[in-house]
ZAMI-870415 format. One line per 5 residues: for each residue x, y, z of C-alpha. Coordinates in Angstrom, 1 decimal, always signed. Each point is the difference from the previous one (the first is absolute). Example, Ala and Ser with C-alpha at 12.3 -4.5 7.8 and 13.67 -1.06 7.14 Angstrom:
BEGIN
+12.3 -4.5 +7.8  +1.4 +3.4 -0.7
//
This chain:
BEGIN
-39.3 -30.4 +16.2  -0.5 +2.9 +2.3  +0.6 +3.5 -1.2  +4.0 +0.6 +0.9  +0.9 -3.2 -1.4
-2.2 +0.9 -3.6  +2.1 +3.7 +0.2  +3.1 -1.7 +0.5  -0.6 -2.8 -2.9  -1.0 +3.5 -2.2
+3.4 +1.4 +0.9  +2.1 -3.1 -0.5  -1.6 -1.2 -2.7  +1.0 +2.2 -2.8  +3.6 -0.8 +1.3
-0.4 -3.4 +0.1  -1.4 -0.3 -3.7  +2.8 +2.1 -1.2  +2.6 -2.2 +1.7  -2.1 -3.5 -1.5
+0.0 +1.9 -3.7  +3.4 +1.6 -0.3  +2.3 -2.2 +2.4  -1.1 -3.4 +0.9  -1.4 -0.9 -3.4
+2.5 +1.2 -2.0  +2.9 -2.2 +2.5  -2.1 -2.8 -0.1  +0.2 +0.4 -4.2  +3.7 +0.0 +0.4
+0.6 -2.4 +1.9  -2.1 -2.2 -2.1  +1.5 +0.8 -3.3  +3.5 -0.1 +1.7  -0.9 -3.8 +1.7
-1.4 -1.3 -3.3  +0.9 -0.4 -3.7  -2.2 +0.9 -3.1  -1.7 -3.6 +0.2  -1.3 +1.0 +3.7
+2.4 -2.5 +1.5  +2.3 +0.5 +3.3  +3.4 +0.9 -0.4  +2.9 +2.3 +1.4  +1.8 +0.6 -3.7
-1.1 +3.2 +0.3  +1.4 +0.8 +3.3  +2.9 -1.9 -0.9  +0.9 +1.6 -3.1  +1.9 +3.0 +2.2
+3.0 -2.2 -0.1  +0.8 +0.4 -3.5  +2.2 +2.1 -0.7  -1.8 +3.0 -1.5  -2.5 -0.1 +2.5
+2.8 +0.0 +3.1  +2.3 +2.5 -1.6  -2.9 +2.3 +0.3  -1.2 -0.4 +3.1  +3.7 +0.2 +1.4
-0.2 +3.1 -1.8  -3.0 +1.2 +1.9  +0.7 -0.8 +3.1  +3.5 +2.0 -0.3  -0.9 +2.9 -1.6
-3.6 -0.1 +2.7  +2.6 +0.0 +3.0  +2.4 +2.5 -1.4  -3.5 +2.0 -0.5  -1.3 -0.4 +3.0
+3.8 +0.4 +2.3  +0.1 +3.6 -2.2  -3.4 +0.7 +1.0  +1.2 -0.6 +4.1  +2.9 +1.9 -0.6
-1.3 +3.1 -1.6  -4.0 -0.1 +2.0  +1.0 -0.4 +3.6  +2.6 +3.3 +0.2  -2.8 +2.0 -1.9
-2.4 -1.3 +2.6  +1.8 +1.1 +2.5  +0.8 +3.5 -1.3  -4.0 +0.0 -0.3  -0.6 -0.7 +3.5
+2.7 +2.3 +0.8  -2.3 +3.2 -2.0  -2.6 +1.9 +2.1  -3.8 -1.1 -1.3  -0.5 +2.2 -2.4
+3.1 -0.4 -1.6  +0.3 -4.0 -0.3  -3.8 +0.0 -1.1  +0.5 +2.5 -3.3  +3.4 -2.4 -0.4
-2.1 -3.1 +0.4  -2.6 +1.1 -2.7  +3.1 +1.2 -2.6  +1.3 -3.2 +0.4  -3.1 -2.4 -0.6
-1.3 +2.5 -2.6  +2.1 -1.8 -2.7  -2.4 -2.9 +0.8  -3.1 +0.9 -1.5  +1.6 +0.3 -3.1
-0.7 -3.1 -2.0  +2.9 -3.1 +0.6  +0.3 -0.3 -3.5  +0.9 +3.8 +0.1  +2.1 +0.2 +2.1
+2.5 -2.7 -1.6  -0.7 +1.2 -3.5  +1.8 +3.0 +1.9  +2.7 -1.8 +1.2  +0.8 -1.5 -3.8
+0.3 +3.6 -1.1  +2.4 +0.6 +2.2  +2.1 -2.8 -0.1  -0.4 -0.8 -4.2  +3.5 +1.2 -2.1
-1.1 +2.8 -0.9  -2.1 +0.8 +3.0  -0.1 +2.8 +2.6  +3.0 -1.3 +2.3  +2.3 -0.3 -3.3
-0.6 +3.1 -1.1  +1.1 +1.3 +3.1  +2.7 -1.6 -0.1  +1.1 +0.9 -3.5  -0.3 +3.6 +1.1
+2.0 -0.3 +2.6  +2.7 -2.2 -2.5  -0.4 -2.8 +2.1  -0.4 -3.6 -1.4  -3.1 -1.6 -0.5
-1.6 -2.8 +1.8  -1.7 -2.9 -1.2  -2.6 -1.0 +2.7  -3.3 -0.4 -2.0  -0.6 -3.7 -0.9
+2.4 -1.1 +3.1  -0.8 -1.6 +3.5  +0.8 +3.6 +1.3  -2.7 +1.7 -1.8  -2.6 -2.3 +1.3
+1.7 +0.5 +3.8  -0.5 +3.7 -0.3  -3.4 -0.4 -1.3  -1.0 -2.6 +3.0  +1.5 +2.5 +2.3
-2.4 +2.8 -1.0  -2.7 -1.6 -0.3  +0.4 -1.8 +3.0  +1.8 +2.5 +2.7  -3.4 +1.4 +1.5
-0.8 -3.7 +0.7  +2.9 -0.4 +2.4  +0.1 +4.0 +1.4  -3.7 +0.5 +0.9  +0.0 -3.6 +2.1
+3.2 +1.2 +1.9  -1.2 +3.7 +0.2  -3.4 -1.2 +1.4  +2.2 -2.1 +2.6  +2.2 +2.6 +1.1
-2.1 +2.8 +0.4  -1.8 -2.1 +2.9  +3.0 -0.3 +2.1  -0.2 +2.0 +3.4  +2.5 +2.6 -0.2
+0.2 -0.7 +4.0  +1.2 -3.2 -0.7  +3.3 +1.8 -2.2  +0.2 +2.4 +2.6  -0.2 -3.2 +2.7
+3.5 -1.8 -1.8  +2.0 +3.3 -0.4  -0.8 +0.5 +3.8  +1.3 -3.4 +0.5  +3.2 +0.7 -1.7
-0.7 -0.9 -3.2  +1.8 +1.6 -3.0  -1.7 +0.6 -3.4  +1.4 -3.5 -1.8  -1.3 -2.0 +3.2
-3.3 +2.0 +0.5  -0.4 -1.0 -4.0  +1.1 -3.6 +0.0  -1.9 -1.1 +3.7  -2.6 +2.4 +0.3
-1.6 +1.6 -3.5  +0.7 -2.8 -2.7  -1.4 -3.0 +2.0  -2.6 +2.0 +0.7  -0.9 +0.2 -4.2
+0.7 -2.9 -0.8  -4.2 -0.8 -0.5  +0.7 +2.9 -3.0  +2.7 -1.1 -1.1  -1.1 -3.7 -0.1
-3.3 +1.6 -1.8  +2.4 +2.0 -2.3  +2.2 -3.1 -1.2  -3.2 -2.1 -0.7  -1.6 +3.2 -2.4
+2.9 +0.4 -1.8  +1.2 -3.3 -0.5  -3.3 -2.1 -1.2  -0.4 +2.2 -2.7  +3.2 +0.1 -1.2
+0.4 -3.3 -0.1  -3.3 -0.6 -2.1  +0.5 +3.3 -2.3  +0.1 -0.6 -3.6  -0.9 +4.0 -1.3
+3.0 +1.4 +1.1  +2.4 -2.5 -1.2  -2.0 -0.2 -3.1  +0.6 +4.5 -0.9  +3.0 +0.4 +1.9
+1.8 -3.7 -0.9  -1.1 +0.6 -3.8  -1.5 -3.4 -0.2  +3.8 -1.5 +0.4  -0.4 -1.1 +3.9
-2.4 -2.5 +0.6  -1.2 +0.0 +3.9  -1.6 -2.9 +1.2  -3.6 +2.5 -0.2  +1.0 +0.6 -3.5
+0.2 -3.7 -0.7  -3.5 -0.8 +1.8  -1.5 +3.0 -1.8  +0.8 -1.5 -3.7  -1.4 -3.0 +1.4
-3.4 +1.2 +0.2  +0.1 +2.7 -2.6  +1.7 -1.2 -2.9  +0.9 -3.4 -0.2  -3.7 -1.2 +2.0
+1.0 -2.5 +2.4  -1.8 +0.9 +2.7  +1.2 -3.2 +1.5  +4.0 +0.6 -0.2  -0.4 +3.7 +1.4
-2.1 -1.2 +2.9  +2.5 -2.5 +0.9  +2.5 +2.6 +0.1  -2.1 +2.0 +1.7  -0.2 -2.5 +2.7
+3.4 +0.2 +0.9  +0.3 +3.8 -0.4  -2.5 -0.2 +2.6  +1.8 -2.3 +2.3  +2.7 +2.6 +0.0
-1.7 +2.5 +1.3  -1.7 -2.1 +2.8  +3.7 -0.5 +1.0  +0.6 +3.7 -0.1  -2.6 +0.9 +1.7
+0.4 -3.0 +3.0  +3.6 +0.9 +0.7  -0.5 +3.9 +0.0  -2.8 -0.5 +2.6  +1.3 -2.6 +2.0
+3.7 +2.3 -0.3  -2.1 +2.9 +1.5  -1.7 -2.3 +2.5  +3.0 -1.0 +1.7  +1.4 +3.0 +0.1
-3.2 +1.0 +2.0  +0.6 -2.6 +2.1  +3.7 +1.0 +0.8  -1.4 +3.3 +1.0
//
């Protein structure tokens, strides 16, 4: 082994052993435990068992409330990322850092927060019992743990976009209004094909962990809404059957395979049509 190929093992090999410790071993576990039963033998009960009808009802539940998370997430990042890219240097970099500074706080933190505000007799009812306004009950409802996805999970889907954006030649704007292009067509044909890579990125940050969250629906859903995370987390934690959570897992895992080969092969033809 000459020198440069000794350097490069040193460099990759830290990396590698991280990857074997913390990734491929612990799959490998799961798919073991989620292919076998307690005897050692083969079988897909485990994998199967997301047909009944607890076990569906929740990850129907997932997925919605994931998507309506994630479509949110679109909705509010990409406008804000293009108000950003909009700002002169200095002023999208200081908004940049006010708006990922709520992320070094602690995710537990930060939806404790969010229960505070949303409980009975928490910050947004008082407000509205001053202004003799009715109350609302969101805490412990599929709406409280959307608004707690959504902030926990915006930056995801704004910083991939952002990043995107930013690298668009304004020549190549300037090049489509010359042309006769209006602002809706300079938009639709010229700047959001063009981010599609961020927004691609965006959708598949937001939406994998929402679908596999179990904290926030645990605080914010009051231990009433069971998410198919929830479900996989009681597995392993409480009722010890390694076997049935990593079965379930399995298929939580096939999901977002699915996710993330049609958002990338979506964005890939889209490419290719440009």
């Amino acid at each position: 082994m000459n020198k440069k190929a000794f350097q490069k093992y040193l460099i990759t090999g830290p990396y590698l052993f991280w990857m074997a410790a913390f990734t491929i071993i612990p799959l490998c576990m799961i798919f073991y435990y989620g292919l076998t039963d307690k005897t050692g033998a083969f079988t897909l009960d485990n994998v199967l068992a997301i047909t009944s009808l607890q076990h569906a009802k929740a990850l129907w539940l997932s997925l919605l409330l994931s998507l309506a998370s994630t479509l949110i997430c679109l909705v509010m990042a990409y406008p804000l990322a293009m108000i950003l890219k909009s700002m002169s240097v200095s002023q999208h970099s200081f908004i940049v850092f006010i708006f990922i500074l709520p992320m070094w706080m602690n995710f537990l933190l930060r939806t404790l927060a969010w229960q505070t505000l949303l409980e009975k007799n928490g910050v947004l009812n008082s407000i509205l019992t001053f202004f003799h306004l009715p109350k609302q009950n969101i805490i412990n409802t599929p709406y409280a743990i959307i608004f707690g996805m959504v902030y926990n999970f915006l930056p995801f889907m704004v910083l991939p976009i952002y990043n995107v954006l930013i690298k668009i030649d304004d020549n190549v704007i300037n090049a489509a209004r010359d042309l006769g292009a209006n602002s809706v067509q300079t938009f639709l044909r010229v700047i959001f094909p063009l981010s599609l890579p961020g927004v691609v990125s965006g959708i598949t940050m937001v939406f994998i962990p929402a679908l596999t969250t179990f904290v926030i629906s645990n605080l914010l859903g009051g231990g009433k809404i069971y998410l198919i995370g929830n479900i996989i987390e009681q597995e392993f934690t409480t009722a010890y059957n390694w076997h049935l959570g990593s079965g379930l897992s399995l298929v939580l895992m096939a999901f977002i395979l699915i996710n993330m080969f049609l958002t990338f092969k979506f964005d890939g033809a889209k490419g290719a049509v440009l």
